[in-house]
N, C-alpha and C positions, 0 to 999 in steps of 0.2 A: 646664701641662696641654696643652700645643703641641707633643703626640706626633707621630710621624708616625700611628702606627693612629688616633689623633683627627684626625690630619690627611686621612687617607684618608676616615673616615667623612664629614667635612665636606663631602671632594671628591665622595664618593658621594651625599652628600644634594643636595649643590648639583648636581649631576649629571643627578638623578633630577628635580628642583623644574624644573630645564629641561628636560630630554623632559616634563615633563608639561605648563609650558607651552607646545614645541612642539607636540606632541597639542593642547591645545585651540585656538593656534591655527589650527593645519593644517583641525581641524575646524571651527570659524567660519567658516577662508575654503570649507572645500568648502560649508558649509549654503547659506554665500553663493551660491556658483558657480550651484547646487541649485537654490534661489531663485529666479534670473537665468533659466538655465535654464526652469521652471515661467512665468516670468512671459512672457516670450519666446513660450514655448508657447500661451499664453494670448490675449497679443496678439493672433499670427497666426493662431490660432484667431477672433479677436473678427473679423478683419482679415476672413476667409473670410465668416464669416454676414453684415458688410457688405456682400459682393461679393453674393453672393448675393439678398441683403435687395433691392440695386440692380437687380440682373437680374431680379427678379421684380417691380419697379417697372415696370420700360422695360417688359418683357412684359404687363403688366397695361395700361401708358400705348398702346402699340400694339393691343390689342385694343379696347379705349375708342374708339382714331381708326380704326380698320376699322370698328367699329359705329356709329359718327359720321356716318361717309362713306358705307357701306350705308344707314342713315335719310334722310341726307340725298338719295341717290341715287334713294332709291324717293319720296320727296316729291317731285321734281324728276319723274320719272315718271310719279306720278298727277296732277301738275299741267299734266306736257305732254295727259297724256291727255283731261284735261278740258276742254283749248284745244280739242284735236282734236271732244273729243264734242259742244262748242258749234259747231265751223265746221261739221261733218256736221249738226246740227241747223237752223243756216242753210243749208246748201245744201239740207236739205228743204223747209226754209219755201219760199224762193226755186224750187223746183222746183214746189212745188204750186200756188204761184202762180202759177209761169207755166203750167201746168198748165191752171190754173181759166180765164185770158185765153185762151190756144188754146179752150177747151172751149168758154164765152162768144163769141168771135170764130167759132171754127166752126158755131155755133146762131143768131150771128147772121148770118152768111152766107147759110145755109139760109135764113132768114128774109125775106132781099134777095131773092135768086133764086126763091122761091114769089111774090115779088111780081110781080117780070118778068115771069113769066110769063104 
């Protein structure tokens, strides 16, 4: 039964049984590729929102140390200010006091000279 038409038919089946497993794995490896591809994509997509996720870190960490430095600057500020309000308040004291002594000194002046007299 080692016809040649049986012989062809064989070669025909064996023929066909290998395109078909060419075909599947031709397409294995593209799903592969496919895959690779998708996942690739993914990455550098994952890679992006990272970058970003970072820069809106730093952006967030710098406005933190601008309003750090602002507080800290106007504390520094109202503390110089109240050095100032305390030495203006001594130099009143000190003023009125010596105020009071001229005023005292000048009354008792008057008071020498009505006697001289």
């Amino acid at each position: 039964t080692d016809t040649p038409a049986s012989r062809s038919q064989s070669d025909d089946a064996e023929s066909s049984r290998q395109d078909v497993l060419h075909y599947r794995r031709q397409s294995s490896l593209d799903e592969k590729k496919r895959q690779q591809r998708q996942s690739q994509r993914e990455l550098s997509r994952l890679s992006e929102l990272e970058e970003l996720e970072w820069q809106r870190q730093q952006q967030r960490q710098e406005q933190q140390n601008r309003a750090d430095l602002h507080r800290e600057r106007t504390q520094q500020e109202g503390q110089q200010l109240r050095v100032k309000e305390r030495e203006i308040q001594q130099i009143h004291k000190l003023l009125r006091a010596s105020s009071m002594r001229t005023s005292t000194y000048s009354t008792s002046e008057k008071a020498d000279s009505s006697l001289k007299r």
